[in-house]
N, C-alpha and C positions, 0 to 999 in steps of 0.2 A: 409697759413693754418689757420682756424678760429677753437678753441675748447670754447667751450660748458662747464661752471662748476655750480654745485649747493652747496652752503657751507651752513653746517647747526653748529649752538650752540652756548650755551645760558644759560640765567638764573643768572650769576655772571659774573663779567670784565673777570675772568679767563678764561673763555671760549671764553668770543666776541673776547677782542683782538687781543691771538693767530687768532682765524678766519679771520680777519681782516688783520692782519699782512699777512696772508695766501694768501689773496686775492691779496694787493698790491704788492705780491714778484709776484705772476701769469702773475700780469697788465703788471711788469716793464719788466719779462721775455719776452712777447710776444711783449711789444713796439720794446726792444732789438732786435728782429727777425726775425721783420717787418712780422708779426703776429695777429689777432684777435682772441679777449679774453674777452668772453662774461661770464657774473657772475650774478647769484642771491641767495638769502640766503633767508631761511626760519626761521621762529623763533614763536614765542608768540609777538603780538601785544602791549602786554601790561607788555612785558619783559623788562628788559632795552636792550634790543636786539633792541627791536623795535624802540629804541631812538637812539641808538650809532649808529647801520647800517646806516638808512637813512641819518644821518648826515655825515657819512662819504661818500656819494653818490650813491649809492649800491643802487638796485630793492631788495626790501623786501618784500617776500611776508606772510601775517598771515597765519599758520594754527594750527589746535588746537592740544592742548598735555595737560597732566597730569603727576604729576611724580605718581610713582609706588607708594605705601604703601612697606614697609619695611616687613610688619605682615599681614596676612588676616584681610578688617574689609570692612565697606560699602563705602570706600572711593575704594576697589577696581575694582566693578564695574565701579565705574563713570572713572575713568579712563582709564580702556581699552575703554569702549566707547567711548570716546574723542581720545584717541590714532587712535582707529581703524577709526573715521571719516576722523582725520588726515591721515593718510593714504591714505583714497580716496582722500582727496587734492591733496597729494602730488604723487598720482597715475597720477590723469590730467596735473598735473605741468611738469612730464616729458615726458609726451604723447606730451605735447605743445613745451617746452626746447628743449628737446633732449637734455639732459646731456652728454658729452663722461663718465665722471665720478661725483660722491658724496665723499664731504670732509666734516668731520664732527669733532670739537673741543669738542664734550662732551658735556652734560647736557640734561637733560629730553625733551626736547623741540627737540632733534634729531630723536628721537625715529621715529617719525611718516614717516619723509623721507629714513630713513634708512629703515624701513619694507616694504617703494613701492620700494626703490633701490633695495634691493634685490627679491621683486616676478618680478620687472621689468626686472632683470639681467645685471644693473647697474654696472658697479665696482664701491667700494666702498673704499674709505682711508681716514684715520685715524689718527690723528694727539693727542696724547696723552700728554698735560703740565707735568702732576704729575708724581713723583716718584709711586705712587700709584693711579691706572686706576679707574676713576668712573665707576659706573654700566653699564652707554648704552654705553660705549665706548669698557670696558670689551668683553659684551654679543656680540654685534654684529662683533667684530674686530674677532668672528670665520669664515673662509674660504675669509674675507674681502683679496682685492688686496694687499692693503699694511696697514701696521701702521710704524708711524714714532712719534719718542718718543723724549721726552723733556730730559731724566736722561738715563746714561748708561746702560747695562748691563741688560735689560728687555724684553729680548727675550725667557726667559722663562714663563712670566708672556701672552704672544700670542703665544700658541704652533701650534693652529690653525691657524695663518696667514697665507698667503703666501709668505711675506717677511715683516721683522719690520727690519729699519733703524734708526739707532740714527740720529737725526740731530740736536738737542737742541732747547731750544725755542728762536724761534725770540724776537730781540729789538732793540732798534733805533742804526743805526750804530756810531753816535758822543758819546756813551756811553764808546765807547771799549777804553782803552789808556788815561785814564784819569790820570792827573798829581795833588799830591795833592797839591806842593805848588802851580801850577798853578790856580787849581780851588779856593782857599783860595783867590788867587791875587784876581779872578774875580769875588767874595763873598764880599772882603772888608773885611777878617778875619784875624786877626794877624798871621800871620807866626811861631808864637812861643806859641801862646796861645793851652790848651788843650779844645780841640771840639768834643764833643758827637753831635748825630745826630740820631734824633727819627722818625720814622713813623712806621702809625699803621694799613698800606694798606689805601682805599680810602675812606672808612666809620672809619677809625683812631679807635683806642683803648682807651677803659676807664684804662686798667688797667696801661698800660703805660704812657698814659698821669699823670694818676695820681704819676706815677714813679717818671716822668722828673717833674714834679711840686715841689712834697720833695725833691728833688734832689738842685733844683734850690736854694729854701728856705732856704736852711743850709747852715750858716753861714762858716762852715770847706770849701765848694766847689764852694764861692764866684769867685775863681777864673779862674772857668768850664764854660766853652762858652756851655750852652746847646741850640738847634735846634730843633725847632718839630712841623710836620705837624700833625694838632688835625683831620684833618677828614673832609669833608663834613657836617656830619651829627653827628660832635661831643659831646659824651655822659656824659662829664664832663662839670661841670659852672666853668668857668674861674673868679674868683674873681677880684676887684680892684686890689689889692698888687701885683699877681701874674703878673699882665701884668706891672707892674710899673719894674718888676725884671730886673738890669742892665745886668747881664748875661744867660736872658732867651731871646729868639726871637720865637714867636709861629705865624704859618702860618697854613692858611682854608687847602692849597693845595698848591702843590709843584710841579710844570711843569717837571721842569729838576733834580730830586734824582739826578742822577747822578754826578752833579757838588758838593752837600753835604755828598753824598757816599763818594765818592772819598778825599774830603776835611778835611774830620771826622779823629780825633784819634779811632774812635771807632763808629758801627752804629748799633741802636739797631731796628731791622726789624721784621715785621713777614715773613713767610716762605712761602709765594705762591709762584707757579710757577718762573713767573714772574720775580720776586721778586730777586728769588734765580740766575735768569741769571741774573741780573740787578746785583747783587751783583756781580759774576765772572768778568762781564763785568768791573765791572770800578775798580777792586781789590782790594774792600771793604775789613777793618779790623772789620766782623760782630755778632754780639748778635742775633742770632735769637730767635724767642720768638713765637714758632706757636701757628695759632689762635685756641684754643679747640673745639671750634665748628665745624670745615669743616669737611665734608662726610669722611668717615674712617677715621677721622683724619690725612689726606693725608701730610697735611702742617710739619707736625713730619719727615713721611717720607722724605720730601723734603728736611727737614734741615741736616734730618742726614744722610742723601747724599752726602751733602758738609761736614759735620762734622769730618766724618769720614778719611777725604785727610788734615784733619787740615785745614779744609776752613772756617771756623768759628767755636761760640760756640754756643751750644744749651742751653737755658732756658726756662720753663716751665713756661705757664702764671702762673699757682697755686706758684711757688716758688718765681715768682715777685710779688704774693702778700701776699705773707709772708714774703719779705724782702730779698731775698737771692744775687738777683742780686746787689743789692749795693757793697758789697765786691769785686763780680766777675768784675764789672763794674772798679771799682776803683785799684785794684790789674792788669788790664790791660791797664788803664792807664801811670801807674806807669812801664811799662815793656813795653819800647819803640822796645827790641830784639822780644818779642812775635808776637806785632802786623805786623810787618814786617814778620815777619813768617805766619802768616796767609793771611797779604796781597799777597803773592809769590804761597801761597797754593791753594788762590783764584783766580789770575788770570791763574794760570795754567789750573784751570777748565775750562777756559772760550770756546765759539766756534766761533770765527769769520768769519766763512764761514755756520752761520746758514741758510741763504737765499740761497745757492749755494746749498745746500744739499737737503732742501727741492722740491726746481720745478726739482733738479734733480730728485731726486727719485720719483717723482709723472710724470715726463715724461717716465721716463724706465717705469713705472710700465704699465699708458698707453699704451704703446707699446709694453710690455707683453700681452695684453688682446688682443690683435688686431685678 
């Protein structure tokens, strides 16, 4: 049996990767089934779409998008223009493909294939990260075949689907089952020492970094193993002194979170998608700290999603930089019964059958449409 997919979205990691993961559960399903399983994605050229797909081996092909304006102004002609060009791209693209179906992870850059999928009469599915749904995924997941959601319980937010399944978000399967003394062994981390563990997503945070920085400095927390990935593209100067610090260890980028999740008394994160499975997954005792800026400030939603089950704590970038997290921080070091509680609360969340859930439900659904 040979099927036909087009995956579109873009614009932040949060969207590629899910796509991506998306793609390689499709590949592995159809090797499984002695099967072919043909893929291309659409995106912006000059997205990091356009960097990550290719690299990860995948047919990309450009077509043009604009996001919406929020408000009437003259940026919204030029984008339906651009949209609607898009469109005729992506009108040719499945004239050529033959897609059985469109899979779409969100962001603006979907828009254009999602409007020839549906005048083409594409099925169309939907794979949603957040606790709270961006605009193109919202709009179009009306009368869409399926959406398949990252967080519980959001089946009233697609009342127009025709079926929405949890399936949670994909992440690399060596995450799940993580041991913390074990990962401490394989760090080279004292076993008895107390270990914070910071990251601030992949472009890292100023405000945190600047957290773990005082943190480090004080003479009282000399004895704090702190950890912390500054970012790619980190927004704070790292001074002399700071790196000289025997109990700070600062890293560009961090391959495997997982092994410092897991290892941490305590892990101070932001709240992407992602993030937040990564966190269940390896049954992180976590600080979340969403980032202000995301689209509806989704990232809030996220955390107090796990918040709420006792799966970690929610801080407010505004109250980390007024200070407030120091107490919280250190108050949960100090109460070894807590974080155990929260690590138990955490991994209960988790879903280790994320990859089973999803090519299931994307194969029922094509065979619904049949």
């Amino acid at each position: 049996m040979e099927k036909h997919y087009m995956i579109t979205g873009g614009g932040t990691s949060g969207h590629i990767n899910p796509a991506l993961a998306i793609a390689e559960l499709l590949k592995e399903d159809a090797e499984k089934n002695g099967d072919i399983c043909k893929i291309i994605f659409t995106g912006r050229e000059i997205g990091l779409e356009g960097e990550l797909v290719p690299k990860a081996g995948y047919d990309f092909r450009n077509v043009e998008a604009l996001p919406m304006p929020f408000k009437p102004t003259p940026k919204l002609l030029k984008a339906m223009a651009a949209n609607k060009r898009g469109r005729k791209q992506c009108m040719s693209l499945i004239e050529e493909f033959k897609p059985d179906c469109v899979i779409s992870t969100g962001g603006y850059v979907s828009a254009p294939l999602l409007m020839a999928a549906q005048k083409s009469n594409v099925p169309i599915m939907i794979h949603e990260a957040n606790a709270f749904p961006g605009r193109a995924n919202k709009l179009f997941a009306r009368d869409c075949a399926l959406v398949m959601t990252g967080f519980p319980d959001q089946e009233s937010i697609f009342p127009k689907a025709k079926k929405v399944v949890y399936t949670g978000n994909p992440v690399r399967s060596y995450m799940f089952g993580r041991d913390k003394e074990q990962s401490r062994k394989e760090l080279g981390i004292d076993p008895d020492s107390k270990m914070v563990f910071v990251m601030g997503g992949s472009l890292g945070s100023a405000t945190l970094t600047k957290f773990v920085f005082n943190m480090a400095k004080n003479p009282e927390y000399k004895d704090i193993h702190f950890v912390i990935s500054v970012g790619k593209h980190n927004a704070v100067w790292i001074a002399a002194d700071v790196k000289r610090l025997p109990n700070l260890q600062i890293f560009e980028y961090i391959d495997r979170p997982d092994l410092y999740m897991s290892a941490a008394d305590c892990a101070i994160l932001r709240a992407g998608a992602v993030t937040c499975a990564e966190i269940t997954a390896t049954g992180a005792c976590a600080i979340m700290v969403p980032y202000p800026y995301a689209a509806h400030d989704h990232q809030t939603y996220n955390a107090n999603s796990l918040a709420k089950d006792g799966a970690g704590i929610v801080v407010s970038d505004e109250d980390v930089a007024n200070g407030k997290l120091e107490p919280i921080l250190i108050d949960l070091l100090n109460d070894v019964e807590h974080q155990e509680q929260i690590r138990k609360a955490s991994s209960a969340l988790a879903i280790t059958d994320t990859g089973e859930r999803i090519t299931r439900a994307i194969k029922e659904a094509l065979g619904n449409n049949r």
